[in-house]
KOLGU-4560 file (N, C-alpha, C; in nm, 3 decimals, padded with zeros to 5 digits):
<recs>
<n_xx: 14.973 n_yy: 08.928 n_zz: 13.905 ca_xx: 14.990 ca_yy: 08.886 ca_zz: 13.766 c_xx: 14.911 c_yy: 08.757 c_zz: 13.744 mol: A seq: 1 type: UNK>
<n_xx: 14.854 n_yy: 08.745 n_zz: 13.626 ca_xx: 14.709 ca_yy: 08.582 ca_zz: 13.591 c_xx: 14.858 c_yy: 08.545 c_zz: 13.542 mol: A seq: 2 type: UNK>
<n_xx: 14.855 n_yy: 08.396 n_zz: 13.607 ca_xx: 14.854 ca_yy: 08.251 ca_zz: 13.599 c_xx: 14.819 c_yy: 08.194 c_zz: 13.520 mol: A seq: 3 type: UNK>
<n_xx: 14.908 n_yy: 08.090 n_zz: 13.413 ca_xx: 14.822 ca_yy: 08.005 ca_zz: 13.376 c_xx: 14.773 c_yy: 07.869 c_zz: 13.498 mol: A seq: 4 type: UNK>
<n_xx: 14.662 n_yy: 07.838 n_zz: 13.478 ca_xx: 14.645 ca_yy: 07.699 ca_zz: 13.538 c_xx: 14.676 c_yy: 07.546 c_zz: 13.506 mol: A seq: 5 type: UNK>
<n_xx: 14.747 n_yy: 07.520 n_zz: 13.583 ca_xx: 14.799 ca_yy: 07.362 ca_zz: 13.565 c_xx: 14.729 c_yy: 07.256 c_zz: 13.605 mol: A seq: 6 type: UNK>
<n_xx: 14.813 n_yy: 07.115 n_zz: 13.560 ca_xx: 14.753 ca_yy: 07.015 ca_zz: 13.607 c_xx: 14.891 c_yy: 06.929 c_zz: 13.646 mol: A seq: 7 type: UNK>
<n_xx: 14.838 n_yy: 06.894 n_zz: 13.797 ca_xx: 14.941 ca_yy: 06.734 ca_zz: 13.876 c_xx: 14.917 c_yy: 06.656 c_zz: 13.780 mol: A seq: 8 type: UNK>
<n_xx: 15.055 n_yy: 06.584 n_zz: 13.800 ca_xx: 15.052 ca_yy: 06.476 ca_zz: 13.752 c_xx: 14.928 c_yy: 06.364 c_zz: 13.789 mol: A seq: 9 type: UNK>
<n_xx: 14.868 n_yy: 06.390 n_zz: 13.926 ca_xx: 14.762 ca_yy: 06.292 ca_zz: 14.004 c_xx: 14.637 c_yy: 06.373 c_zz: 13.927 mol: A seq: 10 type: UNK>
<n_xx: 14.650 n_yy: 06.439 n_zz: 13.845 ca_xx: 14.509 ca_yy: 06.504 ca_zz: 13.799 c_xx: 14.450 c_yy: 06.596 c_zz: 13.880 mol: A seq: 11 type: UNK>
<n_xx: 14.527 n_yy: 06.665 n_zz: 13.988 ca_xx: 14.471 ca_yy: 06.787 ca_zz: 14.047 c_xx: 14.493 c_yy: 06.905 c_zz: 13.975 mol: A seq: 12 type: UNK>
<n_xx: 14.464 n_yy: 07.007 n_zz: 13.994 ca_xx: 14.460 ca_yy: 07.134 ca_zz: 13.874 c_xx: 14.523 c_yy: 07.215 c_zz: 14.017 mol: A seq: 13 type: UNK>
<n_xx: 14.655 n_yy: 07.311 n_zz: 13.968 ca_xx: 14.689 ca_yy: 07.422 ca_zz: 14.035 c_xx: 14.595 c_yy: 07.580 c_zz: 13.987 mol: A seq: 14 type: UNK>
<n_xx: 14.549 n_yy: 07.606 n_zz: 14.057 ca_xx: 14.498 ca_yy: 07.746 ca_zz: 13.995 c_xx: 14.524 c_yy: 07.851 c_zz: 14.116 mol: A seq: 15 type: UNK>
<n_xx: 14.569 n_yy: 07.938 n_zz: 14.056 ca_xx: 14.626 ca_yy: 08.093 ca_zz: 14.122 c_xx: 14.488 c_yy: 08.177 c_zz: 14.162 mol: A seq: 16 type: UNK>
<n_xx: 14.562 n_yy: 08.240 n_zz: 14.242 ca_xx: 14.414 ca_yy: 08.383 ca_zz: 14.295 c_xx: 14.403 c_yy: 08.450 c_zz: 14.187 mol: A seq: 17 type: UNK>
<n_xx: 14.480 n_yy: 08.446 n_zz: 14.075 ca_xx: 14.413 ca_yy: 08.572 ca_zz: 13.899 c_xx: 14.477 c_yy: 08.472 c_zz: 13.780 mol: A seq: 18 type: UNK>
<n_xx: 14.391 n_yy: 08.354 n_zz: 13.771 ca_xx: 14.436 ca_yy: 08.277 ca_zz: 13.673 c_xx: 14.409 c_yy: 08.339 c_zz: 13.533 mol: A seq: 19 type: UNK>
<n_xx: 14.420 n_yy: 08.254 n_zz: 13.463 ca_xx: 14.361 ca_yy: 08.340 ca_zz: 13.302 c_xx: 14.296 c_yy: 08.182 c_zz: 13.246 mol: A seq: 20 type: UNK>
<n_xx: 14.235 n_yy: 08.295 n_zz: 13.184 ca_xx: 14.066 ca_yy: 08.191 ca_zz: 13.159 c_xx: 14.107 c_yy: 08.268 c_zz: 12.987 mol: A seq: 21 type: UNK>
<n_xx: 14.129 n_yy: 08.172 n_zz: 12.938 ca_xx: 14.148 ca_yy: 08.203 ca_zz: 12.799 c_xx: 14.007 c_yy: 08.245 c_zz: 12.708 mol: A seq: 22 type: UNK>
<n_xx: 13.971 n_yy: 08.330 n_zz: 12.609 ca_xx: 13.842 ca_yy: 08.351 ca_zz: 12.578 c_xx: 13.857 c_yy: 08.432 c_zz: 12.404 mol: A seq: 23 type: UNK>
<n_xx: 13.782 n_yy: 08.343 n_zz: 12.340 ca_xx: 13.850 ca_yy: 08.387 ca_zz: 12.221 c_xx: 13.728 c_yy: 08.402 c_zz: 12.132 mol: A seq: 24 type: UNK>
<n_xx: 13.721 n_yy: 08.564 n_zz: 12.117 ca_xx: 13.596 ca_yy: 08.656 ca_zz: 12.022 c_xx: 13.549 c_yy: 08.522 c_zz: 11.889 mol: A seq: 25 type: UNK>
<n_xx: 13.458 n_yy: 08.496 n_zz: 11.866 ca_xx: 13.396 ca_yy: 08.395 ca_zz: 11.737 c_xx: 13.473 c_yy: 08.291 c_zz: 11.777 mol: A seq: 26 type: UNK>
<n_xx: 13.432 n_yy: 08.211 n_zz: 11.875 ca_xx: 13.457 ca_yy: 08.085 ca_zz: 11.838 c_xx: 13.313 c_yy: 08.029 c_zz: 11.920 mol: A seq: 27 type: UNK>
<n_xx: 13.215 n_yy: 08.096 n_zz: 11.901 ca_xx: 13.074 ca_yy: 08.027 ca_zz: 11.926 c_xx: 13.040 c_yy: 08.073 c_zz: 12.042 mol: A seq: 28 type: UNK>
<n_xx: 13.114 n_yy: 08.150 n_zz: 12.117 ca_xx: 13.013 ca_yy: 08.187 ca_zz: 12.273 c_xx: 12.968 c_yy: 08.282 c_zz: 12.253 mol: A seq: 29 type: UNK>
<n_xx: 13.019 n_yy: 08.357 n_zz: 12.159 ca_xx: 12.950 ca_yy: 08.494 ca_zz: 12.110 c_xx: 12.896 c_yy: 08.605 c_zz: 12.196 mol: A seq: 30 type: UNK>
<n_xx: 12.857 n_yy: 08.740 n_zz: 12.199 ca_xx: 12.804 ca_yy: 08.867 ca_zz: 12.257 c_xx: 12.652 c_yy: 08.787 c_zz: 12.346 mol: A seq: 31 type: UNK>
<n_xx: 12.592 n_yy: 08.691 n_zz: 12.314 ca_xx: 12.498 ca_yy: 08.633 ca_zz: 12.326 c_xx: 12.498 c_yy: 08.577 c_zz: 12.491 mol: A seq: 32 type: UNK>
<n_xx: 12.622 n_yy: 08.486 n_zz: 12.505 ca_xx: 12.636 ca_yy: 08.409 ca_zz: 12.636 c_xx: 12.726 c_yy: 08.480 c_zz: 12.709 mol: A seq: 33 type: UNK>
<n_xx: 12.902 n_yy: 08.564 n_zz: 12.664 ca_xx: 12.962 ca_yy: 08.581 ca_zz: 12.705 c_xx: 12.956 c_yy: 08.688 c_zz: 12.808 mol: A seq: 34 type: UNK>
<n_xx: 12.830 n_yy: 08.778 n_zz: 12.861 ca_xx: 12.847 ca_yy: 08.878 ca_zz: 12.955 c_xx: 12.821 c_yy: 08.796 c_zz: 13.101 mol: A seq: 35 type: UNK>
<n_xx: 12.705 n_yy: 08.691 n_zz: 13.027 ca_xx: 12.665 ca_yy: 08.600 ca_zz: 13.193 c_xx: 12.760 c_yy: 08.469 c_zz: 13.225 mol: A seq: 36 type: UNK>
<n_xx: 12.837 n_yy: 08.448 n_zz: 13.106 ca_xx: 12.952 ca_yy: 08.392 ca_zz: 13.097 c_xx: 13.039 c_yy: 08.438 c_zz: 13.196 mol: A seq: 37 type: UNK>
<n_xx: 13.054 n_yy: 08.545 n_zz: 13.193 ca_xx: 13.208 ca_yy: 08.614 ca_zz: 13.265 c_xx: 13.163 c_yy: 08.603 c_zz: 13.389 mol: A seq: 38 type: UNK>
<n_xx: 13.032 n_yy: 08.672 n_zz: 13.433 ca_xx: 13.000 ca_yy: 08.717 ca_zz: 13.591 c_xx: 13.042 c_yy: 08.558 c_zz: 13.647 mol: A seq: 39 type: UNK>
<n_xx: 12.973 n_yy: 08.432 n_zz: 13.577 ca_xx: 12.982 ca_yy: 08.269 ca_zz: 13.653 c_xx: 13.099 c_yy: 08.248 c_zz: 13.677 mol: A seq: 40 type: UNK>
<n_xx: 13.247 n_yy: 08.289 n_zz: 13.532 ca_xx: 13.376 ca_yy: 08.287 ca_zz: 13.597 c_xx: 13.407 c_yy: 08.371 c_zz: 13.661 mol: A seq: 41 type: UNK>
<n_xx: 13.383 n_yy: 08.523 n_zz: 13.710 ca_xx: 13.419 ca_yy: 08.558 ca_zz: 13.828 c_xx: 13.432 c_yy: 08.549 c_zz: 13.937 mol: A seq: 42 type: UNK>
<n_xx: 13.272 n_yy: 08.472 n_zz: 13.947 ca_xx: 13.216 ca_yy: 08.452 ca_zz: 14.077 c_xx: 13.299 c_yy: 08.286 c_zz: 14.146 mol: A seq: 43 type: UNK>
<n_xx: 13.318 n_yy: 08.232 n_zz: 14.020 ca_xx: 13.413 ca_yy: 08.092 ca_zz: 14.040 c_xx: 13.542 c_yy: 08.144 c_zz: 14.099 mol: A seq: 44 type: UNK>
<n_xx: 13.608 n_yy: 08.214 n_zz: 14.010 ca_xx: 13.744 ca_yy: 08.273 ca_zz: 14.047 c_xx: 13.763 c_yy: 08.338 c_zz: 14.163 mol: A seq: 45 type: UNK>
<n_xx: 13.616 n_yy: 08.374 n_zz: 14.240 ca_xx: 13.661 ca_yy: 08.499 ca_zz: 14.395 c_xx: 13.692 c_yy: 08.400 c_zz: 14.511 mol: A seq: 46 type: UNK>
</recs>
């Protein structure tokens, strides 16, 4: 099940093995960036 990702209080970030990467249709990343978009967060997320 995706995770949201947190933050310590010391400013470290918890992130899970299937976090969720929030991504929301028109708000400027558009059909344009978002396919080579995804592969960079996948490849972050493996």
């Amino acid at each position: 099940m995706a995770d949201k990702i947190t933050q310590n209080a010391d400013g470290s970030l918890n992130v899970s093995d299937e976090p969720i990467i929030p991504f929301i249709e028109g708000d400027g990343t558009g059909v344009d960036i978002w396919p080579a978009s995804q592969l960079v967060l996948d490849a972050a997320a493996a």
